[in-house]
C-alpha positions as CSV (number, residue, x, y, z in Angstrom):
1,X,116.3,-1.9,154.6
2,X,119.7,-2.8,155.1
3,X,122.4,-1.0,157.1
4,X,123.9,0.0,154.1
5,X,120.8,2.2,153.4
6,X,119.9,2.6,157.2
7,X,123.6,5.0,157.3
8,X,122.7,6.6,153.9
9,X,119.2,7.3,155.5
10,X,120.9,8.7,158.7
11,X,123.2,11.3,156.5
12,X,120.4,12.7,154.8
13,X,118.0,13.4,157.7
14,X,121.3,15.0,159.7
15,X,121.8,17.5,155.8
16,X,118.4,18.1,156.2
17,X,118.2,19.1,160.1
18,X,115.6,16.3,160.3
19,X,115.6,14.2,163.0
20,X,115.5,10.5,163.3
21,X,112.8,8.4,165.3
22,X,112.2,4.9,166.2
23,X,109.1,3.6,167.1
24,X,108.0,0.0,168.6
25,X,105.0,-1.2,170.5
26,X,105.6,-3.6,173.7
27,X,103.3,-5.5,176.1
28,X,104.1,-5.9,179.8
29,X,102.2,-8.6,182.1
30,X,101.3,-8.1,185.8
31,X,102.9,-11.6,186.1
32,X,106.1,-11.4,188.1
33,X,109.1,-11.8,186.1
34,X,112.5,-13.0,187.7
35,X,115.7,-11.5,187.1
36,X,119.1,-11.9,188.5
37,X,119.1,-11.0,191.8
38,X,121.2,-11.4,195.1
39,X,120.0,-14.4,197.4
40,X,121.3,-16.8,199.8
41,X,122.8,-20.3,198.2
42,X,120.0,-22.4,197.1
43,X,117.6,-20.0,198.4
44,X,115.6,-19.0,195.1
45,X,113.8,-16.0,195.5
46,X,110.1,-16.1,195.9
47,X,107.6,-13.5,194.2
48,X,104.2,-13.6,195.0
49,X,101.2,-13.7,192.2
50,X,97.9,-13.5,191.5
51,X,97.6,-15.6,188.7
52,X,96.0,-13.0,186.7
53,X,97.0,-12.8,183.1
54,X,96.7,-8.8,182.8
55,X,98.7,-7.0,180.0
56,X,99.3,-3.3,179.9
57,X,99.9,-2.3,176.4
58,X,102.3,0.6,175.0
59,X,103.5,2.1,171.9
60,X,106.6,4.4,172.3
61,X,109.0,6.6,170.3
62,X,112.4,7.9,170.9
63,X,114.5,10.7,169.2
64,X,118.3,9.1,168.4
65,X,120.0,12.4,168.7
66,X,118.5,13.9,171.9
67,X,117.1,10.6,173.6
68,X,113.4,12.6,173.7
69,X,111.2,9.7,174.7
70,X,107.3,9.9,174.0
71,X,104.8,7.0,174.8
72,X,101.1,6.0,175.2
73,X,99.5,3.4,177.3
74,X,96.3,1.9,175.8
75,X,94.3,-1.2,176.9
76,X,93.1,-2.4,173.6
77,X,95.4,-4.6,171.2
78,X,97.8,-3.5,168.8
79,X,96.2,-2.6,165.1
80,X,96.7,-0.4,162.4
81,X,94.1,2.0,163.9
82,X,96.1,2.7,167.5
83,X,99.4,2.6,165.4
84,X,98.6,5.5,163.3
85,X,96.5,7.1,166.3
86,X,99.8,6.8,168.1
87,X,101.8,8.8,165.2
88,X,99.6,11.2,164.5
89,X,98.4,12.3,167.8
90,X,101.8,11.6,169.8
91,X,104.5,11.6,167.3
92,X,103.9,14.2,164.8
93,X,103.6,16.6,167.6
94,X,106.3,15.8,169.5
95,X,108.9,15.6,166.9
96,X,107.8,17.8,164.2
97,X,109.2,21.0,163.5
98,X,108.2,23.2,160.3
99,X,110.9,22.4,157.6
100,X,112.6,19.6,159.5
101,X,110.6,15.8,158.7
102,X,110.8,13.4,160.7
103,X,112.5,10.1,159.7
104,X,110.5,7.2,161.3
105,X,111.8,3.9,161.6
106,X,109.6,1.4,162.6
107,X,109.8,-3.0,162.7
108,X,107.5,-4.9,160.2
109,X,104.3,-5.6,162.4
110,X,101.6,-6.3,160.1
111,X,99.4,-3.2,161.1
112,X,102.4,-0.9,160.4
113,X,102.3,-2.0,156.8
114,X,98.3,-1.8,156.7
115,X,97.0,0.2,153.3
116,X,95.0,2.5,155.7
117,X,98.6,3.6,157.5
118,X,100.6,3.9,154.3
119,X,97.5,6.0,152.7
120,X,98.6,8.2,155.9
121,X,102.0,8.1,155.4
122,X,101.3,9.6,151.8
123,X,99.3,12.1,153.4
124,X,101.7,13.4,156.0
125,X,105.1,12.8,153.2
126,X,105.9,16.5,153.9
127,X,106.2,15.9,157.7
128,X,107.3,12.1,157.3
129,X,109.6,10.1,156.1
130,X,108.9,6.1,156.8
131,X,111.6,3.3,156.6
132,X,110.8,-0.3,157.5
133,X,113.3,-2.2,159.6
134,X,114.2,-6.1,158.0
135,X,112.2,-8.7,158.8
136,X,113.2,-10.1,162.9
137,X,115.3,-7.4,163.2
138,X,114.7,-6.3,166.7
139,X,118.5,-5.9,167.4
140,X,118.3,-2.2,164.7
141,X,115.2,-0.6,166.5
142,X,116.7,1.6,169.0
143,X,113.2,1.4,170.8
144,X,113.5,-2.0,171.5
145,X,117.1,-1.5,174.3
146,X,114.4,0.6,176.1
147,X,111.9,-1.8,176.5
148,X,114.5,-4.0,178.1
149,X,115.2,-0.7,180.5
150,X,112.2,-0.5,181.5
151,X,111.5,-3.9,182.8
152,X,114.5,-3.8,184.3
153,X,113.9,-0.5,186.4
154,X,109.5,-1.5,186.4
155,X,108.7,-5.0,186.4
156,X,111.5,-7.5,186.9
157,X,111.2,-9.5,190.6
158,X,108.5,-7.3,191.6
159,X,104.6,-8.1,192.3
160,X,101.7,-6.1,191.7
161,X,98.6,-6.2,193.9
162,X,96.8,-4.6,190.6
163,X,97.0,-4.1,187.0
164,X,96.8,0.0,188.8
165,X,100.1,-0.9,190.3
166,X,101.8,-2.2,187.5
167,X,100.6,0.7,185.6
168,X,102.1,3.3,188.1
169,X,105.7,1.5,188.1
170,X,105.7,1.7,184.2
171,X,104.4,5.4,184.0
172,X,107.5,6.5,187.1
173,X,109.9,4.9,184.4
174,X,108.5,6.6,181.7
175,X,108.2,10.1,183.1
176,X,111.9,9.5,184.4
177,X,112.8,8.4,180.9
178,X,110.9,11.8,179.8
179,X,112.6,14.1,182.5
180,X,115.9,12.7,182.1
181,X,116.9,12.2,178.5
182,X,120.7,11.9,179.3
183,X,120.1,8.5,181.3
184,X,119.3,6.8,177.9
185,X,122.2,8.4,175.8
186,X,124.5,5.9,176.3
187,X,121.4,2.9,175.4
188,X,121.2,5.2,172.4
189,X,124.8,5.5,171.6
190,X,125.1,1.9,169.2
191,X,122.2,3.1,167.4
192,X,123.8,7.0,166.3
């Protein structure tokens, strides 16, 4: 979809008091990651690891308008089956209202486009409305500045004992993200 459409798309869910959505999956390693940071001249900070390759994995979804953020953590890989798990069980009730659809934007993983999902999609056309970023397009999902936020306020030049520890940093900046909408307005704002 081009922006073109993308701003046509936007006009008709605000006439028809729908709201927009983007969605985006994104996989976070209990291996430190180093950021800028204050240190003394040629001093390079040190970060401790366990040389463990652990991955938490989570989907998330976040309103344009109101910056409403909804998430899920899951262990197993990314498919069509945890995708459309992830809509209807977390997005569909967190976004719908009767009368109002929801217009869900979402990259061009492979599982998103899965028969299986789209035979959903049909199902749920009264309640959804499904665009498909372009192809490496990461700079028009609005999910995708958040991810960045996150590992900067969760993972960046810290080290986690456990995969439990990296875990509870991610879920404190998720519930913040929840509890404090207005904190992610202004990540939001390019995207409106």
């Amino acid at each position: 979809m081009d922006s073109l459409l993308l701003s046509e798309s936007k006009k008709n869910a605000i006439a028809e008091g729908s709201v927009i959505v983007f969605v985006d999956e994104a996989s976070f390693r209990q291996t430190p990651t180093l950021r800028q940071t204050w240190a003394p001249c040629n001093k390079r900070p040190q970060i401790p690891t366990r040389g463990e390759r652990n991955t938490q994995k989570v989907l998330g979804a976040v309103e344009l308008r109101s910056a409403k953020y909804v998430y899920r953590h899951q262990t197993d890989y990314f498919n069509h089956q945890t995708y459309r798990s992830f809509v209807e069980d977390v997005v569909l009730p967190g976004y719908y209202r009767r009368g109002h659809r929801i217009y869900l934007i979402q990259d061009n993983a492979s599982y998103h486009r899965h028969p299986e999902v789209w035979e959903f999609f049909k199902q749920e056309r009264n309640k959804l409305e499904v665009f498909s970023l372009p192809k490496y397009s990461p700079e028009l999902n609005a999910q995708e500045p958040l991810w960045k936020y996150t590992r900067s306020n969760s993972t960046h030049n810290r080290f986690f004992e456990t995969p439990e520890d990296l875990c509870s940093s991610l879920f404190h900046t998720f519930d913040d993200m929840q509890r404090h909408p207005e904190k992610l307005l202004g990540i939001l704002r390019p995207f409106s």
